[in-house]
N, C-alpha and C positions, 0 to 999 in steps of 0.2 A: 844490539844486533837483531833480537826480536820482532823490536819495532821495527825496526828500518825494513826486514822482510814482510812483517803485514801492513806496512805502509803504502811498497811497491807492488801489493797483491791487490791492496785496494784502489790503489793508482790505475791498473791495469784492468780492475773489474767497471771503472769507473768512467775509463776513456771510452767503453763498448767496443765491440767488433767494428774493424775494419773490413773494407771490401776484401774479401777471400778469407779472413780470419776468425768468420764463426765458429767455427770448431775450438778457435784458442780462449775464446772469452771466459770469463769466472777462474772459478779455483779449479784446479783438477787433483784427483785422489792422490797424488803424492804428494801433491804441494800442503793438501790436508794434517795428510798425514807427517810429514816435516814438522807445521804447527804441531803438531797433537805429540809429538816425540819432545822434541823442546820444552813445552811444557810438562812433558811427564819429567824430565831429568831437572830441571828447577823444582819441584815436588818435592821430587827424592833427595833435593838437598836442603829443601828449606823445612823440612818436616824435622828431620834429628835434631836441627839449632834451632829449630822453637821449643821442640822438648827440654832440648838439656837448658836452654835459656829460662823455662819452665821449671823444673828441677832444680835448679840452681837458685831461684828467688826462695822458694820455698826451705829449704836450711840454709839459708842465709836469715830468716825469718828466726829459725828456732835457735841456731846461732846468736846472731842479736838480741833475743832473750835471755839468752844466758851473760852474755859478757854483762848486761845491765846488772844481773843480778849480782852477778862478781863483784860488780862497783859498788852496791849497794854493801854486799858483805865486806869488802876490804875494808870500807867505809866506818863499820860495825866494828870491825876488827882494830883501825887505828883507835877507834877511842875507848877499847877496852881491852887492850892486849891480849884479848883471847876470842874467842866466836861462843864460851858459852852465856847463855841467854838467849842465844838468838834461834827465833824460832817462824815458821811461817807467818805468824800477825806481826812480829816485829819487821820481817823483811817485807810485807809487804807494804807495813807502814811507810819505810824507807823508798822503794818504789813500786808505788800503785800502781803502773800499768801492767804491772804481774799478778796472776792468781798462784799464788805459792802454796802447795801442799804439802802433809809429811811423807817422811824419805820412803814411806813401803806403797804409797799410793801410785798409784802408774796414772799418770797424767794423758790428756785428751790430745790428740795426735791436730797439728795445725791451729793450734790454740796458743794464748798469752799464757799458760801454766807451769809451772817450772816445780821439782819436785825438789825437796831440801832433806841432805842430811847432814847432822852436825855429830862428831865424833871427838874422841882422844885415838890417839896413833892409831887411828881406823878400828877404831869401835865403835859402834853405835851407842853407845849407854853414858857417862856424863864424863862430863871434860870439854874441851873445846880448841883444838888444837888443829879439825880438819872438818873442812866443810865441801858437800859432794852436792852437783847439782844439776839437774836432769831433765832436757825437753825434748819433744818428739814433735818433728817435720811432717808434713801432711802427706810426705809420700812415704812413711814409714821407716821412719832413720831417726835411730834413739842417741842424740849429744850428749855429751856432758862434759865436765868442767869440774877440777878437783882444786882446791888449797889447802895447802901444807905451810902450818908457820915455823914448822922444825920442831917445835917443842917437845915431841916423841917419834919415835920410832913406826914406820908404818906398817909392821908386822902381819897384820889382819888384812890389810890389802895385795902387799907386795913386799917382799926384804929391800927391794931394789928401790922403792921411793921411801926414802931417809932423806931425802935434802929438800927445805921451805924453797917453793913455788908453786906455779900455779899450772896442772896437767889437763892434757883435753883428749876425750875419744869420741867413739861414735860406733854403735851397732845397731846392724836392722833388728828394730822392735820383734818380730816375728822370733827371732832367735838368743832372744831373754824371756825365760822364764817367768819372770814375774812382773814382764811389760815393763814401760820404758820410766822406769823410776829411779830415783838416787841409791837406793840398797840394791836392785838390782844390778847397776855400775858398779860394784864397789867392791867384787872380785877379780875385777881386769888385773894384768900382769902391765909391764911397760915395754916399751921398745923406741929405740931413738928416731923411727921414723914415725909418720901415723899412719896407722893400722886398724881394719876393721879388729874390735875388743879389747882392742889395747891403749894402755894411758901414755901419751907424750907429749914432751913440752914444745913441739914444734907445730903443732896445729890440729887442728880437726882435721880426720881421715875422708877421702874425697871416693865419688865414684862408687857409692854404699846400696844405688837403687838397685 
C-alpha cells in the first residue's frame, strides 16, 4: 500500500503541471506528512520484533549449551551408573565446544561456558547422583539444567525433587548472588510450570529480560 502511494506521488510529480495546475505539482505538506506517519507506525512495529527476535537467539544460544552438555553428561552417566568422576576436563573432553567450569565460578555472560556442579542428593561434596548446570545469555538471563538419577533424596535442594529426571530454570544473573553459576542454581524450590527461580521439567522459563 505504501508503494503503491509513492508510486502515484511520483507519477504525479513526474507528469509536471498541467495548464492551470501549477499550484498542484509536487508533494504537498500533508501528502508529506501521510508518508512520514506510515513510516513512523511500521517503526514502531518492526522495532519490538527485532528486539524480541534479538533476545530470543541469544538464550537460545545459552540454552543450546546447556542441552549439549546434558548429552555429554547423560553420556558419562550411562557408562558409569553414576556422575561421580566427572568433573569439568572430563566434560569438556566429551564436548570441546564448551569451556566448562567449577560449580562456584560464575561463568561469562554470551559465551561457550557452562558451569558444573556434581553432587549426591544435592550436596556438593562426593557422591554423584546430581549434576547442576549453568549458563548465562548475553542479555543477562542465568539457565540451568539439573539431573537427578534418583539414587538419593534431594533434601539440600528441594523435598519436592525426589524423582530421577532432568529439571530446567532460569533467573536474571543480576538477582543471584553469586552470579550465574551451578551452586548459585542449586537453592531453587520447583513448580510445575517455568518460573523465573524455580526448577521444572516442563521447560526453561521465558520473558526473563
Amino acid at each position: 500500500m505504501l508503494q503503491q502511494f509513492i508510486r502515484r506521488l511520483r507519477e504525479q510529480r513526474s507528469s509536471g503541471p498541467t495548464e492551470g495546475e501549477g499550484e498542484e505539482a509536487g508533494f504537498t505538506l500533508i501528502e508529506l506528512m501521510v508518508v512520514l506517519l506510515i513510516m513512523a507506525i511500521l517503526i514502531a512495529i518492526a522495532i519490538p520484533t527485532f528486539l524480541g527476535v534479538t533476545s530470543s537467539a541469544k538464550n537460545r544460544a545459552a540454552q543450546s549449551n546447556l542441552r549439549n552438555a546434558l548429552t555429554a553428561v547423560q553420556s558419562y552417566e550411562a557408562g558409569n551408573q553414576n556422575y561421580s568422576g566427572l568433573n569439568p576436563t572430563v566434560l569438556h573432553s566429551r564436548e570441546p565446544s564448551l569451556s566448562v567450569v567449577d560449580s562456584d565460578s560464575a561463568v561469562a555472560p554470551g559465551t561457550n561456558q557452562v558451569s558444573l556442579e556434581v553432587g549426591s542428593g544435592g550436596n556438593t561434596g562426593s557422591g554423584g547422583n546430581t549434576v547442576i548446570l549453568a549458563a548465562e545469555a548475553s542479555d543477562g538471563v542465568c539457565y540451568g539444567i539439573l539431573t537427578f538419577n534418583g539414587a538419593a533424596s534431594h533434601s539440600n535442594l528441594d523435598s519436592k525433587i525426589n524423582t530421577a529426571g532432568t529439571y530446567y530454570t532460569g533467573q536474571l544473573t543480576s538477582n543471584i548472588t553469586s552470579g550465574c553459576s551451578a551452586s548459585g542454581l542449586s537453592g531453587f524450590s520447583t513448580n510445575s510450570t517455568p518460573k523465573e527461580g524455580y526448577w521444572s521439567t516442563a521447560g526453561f522459563p521465558s520473558g526473563l529480560t
